[in-house]
C-alpha positions in Angstrom: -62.8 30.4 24.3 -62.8 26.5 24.6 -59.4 24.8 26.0 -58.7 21.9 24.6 -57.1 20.4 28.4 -60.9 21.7 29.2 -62.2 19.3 26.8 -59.6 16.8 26.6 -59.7 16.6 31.0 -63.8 16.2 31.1 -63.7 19.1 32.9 -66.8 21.9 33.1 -67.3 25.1 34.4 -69.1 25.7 37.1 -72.5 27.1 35.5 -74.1 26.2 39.1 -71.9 28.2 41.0 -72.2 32.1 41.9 -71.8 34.3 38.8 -68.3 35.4 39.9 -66.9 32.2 40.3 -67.9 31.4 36.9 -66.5 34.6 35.5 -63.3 33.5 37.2 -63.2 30.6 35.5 -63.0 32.4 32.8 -60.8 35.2 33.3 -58.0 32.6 34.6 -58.5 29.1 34.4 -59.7 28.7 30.7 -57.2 31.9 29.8 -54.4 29.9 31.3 -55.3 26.5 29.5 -55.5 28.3 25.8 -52.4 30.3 26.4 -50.8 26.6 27.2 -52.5 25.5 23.6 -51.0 28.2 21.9 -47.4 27.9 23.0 -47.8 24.3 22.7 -50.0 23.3 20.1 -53.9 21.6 20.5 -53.3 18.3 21.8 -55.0 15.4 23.7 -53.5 15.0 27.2 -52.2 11.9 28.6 -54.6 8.9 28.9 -54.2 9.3 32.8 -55.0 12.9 32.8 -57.7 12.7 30.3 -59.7 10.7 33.7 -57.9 12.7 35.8 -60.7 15.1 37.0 -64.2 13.4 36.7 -67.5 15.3 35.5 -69.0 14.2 38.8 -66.2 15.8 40.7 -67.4 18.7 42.7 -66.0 22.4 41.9 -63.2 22.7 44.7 -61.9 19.4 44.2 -62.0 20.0 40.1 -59.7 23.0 40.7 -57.3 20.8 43.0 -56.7 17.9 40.3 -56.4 20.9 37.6 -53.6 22.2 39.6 -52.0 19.1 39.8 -52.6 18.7 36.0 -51.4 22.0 35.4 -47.8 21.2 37.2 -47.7 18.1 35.2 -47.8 20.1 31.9 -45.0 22.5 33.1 -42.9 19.5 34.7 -43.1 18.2 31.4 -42.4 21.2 28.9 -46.1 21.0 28.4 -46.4 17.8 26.6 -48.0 16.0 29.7 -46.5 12.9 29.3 -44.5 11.1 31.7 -40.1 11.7 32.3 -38.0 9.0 33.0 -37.4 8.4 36.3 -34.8 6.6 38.6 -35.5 5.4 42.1 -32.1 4.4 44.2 -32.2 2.0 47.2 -28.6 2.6 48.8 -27.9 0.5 51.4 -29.5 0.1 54.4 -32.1 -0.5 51.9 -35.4 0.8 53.4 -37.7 -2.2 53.0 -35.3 -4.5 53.2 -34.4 -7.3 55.5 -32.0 -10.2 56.2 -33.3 -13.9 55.7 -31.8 -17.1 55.5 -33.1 -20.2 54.0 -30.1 -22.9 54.5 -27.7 -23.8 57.4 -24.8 -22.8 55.4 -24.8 -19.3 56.8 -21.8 -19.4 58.8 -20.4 -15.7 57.9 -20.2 -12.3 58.7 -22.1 -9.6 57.5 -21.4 -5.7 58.2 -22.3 -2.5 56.5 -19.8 -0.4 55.5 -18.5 2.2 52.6 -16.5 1.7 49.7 -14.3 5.2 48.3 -13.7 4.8 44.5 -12.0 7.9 43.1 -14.6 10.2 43.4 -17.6 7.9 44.4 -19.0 6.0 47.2 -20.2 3.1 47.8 -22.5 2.3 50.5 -22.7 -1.9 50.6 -23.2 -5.1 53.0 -20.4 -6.9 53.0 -21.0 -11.1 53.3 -18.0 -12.7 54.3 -17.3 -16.4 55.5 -13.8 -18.6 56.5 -15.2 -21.3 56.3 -14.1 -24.0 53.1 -17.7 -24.3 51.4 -19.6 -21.8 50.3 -21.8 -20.1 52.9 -24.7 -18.0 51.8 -27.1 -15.0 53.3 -29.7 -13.4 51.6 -30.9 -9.8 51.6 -34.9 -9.7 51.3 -35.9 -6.0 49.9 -39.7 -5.1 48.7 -40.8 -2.0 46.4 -43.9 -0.9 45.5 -44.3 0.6 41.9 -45.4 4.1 42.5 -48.9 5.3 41.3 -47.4 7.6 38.8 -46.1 4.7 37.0 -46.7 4.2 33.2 -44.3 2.1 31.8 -40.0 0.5 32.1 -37.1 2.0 31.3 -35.4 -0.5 28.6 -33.1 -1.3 31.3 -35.8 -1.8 34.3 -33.2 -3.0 37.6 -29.6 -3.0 38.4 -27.7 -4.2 41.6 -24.3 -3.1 41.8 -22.2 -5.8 43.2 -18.1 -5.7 44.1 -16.3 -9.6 44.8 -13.2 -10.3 45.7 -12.3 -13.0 43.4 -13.8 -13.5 39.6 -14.0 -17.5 40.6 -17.8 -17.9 41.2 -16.8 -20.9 43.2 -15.1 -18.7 45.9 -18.1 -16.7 46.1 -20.8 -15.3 43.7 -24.6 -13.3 43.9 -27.6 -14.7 42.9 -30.8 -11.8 42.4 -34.4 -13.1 42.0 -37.4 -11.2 41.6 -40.7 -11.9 41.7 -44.5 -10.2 42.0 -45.8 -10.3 45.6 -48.9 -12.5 45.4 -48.2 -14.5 42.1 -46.2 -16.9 41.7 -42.9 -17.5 39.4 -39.6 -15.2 39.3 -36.6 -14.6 37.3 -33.2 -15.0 38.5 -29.6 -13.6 37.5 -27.1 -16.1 39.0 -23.6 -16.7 39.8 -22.5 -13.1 39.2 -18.7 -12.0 40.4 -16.5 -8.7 39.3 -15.2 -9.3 36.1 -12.3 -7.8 37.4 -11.5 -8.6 41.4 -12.4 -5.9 43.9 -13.7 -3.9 41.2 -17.0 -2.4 41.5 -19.9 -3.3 38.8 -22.7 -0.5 38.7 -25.0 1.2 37.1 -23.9 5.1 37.4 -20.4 3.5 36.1 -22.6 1.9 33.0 -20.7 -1.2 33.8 -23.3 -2.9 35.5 -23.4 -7.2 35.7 -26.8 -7.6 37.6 -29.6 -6.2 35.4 -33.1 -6.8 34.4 -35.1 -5.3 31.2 -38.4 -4.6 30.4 -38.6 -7.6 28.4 -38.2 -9.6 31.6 -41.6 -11.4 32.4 -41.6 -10.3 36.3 -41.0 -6.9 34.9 -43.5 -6.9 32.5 -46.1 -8.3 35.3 -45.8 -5.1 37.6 -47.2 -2.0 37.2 -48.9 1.0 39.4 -49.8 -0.4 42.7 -47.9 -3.7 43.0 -45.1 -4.8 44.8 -41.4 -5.8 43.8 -39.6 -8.5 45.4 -36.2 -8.6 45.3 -34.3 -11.6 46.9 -29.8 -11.1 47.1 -28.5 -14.0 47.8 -24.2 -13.7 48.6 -22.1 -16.7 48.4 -18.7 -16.9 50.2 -16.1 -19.0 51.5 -12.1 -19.1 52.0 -12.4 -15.2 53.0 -13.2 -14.2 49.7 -16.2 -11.5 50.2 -19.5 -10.5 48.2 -20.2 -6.7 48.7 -23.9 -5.7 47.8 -24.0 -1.9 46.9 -27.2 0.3 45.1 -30.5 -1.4 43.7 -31.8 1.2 40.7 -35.0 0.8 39.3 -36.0 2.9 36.2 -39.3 3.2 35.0 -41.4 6.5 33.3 -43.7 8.3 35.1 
């Protein structure tokens, strides 16, 4: 019997193979691929799995994709289709580094740990005595995974704790941008609503966000590379503490 994923994936049996490789085939691949139709229900598989395998692959590498295919499905509840997904940078972000642009960076800046009730909060801490605002920035780059299909609603957060809620004391500006085009999008002059309080996403209270409606956003996809540019502001001792980046997308 016909699978539909056989169909559906491009995918042949191996006629030009050995007689008991193409009674295997039968016996467990196709088997396996209707039983999945019959709990599940004849359906087309996701536009990326439909070129998943191509006809011109050879046999070994056919069965290779299929079983990569074949976890999808079971990942998924057998639907195929892609799960949200959350990717956390906690600081030290890994590809991230520090960068400044102006000579008003008279400061210090440490890493340290934050313990809210029962959560942590891994941060840089940008602090500066000095009467004007001084500013540091905090350079990080991500590249969208292959397995990317589309953004979460809510696409970027940065979770951010200031000691005063006067963005003249201090304040965080976040810019993003697509490596190699130009134009970005900027959230600016952000401070705690409430002083020393943190602002994050896994407390759904987050200040510093971006959506999929965002025109960066919606210029990234598989393959391409996220800037991310954190910019802290402080004077008079009043701090800027820089905690998780979260980026949500399906795939």
């Amino acid at each position: 019997m016909s699978s539909t994923y056989t169909v559906n994936l491009g995918l042949r049996k191996p006629e030009h193979r050995d007689p008991e490789t193409v009674e295997s085939w039968d016996a467990v691949i196709n088997n396996n691929l209707d039983l999945i139709d019959a709990a599940f229900g004849s359906r087309s598989y996701t536009a990326k799995a439909q070129t998943y395998i191509a006809s011109t692959d050879p046999h070994s590498l056919s069965l290779n994709k299929l079983a990569e295919a074949l976890k999808d499905v079971a990942d998924t509840g057998g639907g195929g289709g892609a799960v949200d997904r959350k990717v956390v940078l906690f600081p030290e972000f890994s590809g991230g580094t520090f960068t400044s642009t102006e000579s008003n960076n008279l400061g210090t800046l440490v890493t340290n740990a934050d313990v809210v009730g029962n959560y942590v909060f891994n941060h840089y801490n940008w602090q500066s005595s000095e009467i004007t605002l001084q500013s540091y920035e905090i350079s990080v780059q991500w590249r969208v995974p292959e397995t990317w299909v589309s953004w979460l609603a809510e696409s970027l957060f940065v979770d951010i704790s200031t000691k005063d809620t006067d963005n003249t004391n201090c304040k965080v500006d976040v810019t993003i941008s697509k490596d190699g085009i130009p134009g970005n999008s900027a959230v600016t002059g952000i401070v705690s609503a409430v002083a020393e309080d943190w602002y994050a996403e896994r407390l759904g209270n987050a200040l510093i966000s971006f959506s999929n409606a965002n025109p960066i956003i919606q210029l990234l996809g598989a393959g391409d590379t996220l800037n991310i540019l954190i910019k802290m502001y402080s004077q008079s001792n009043n701090y800027v503490k820089i905690g998780a980046i979260t980026i949500g997308f399906h795939g």
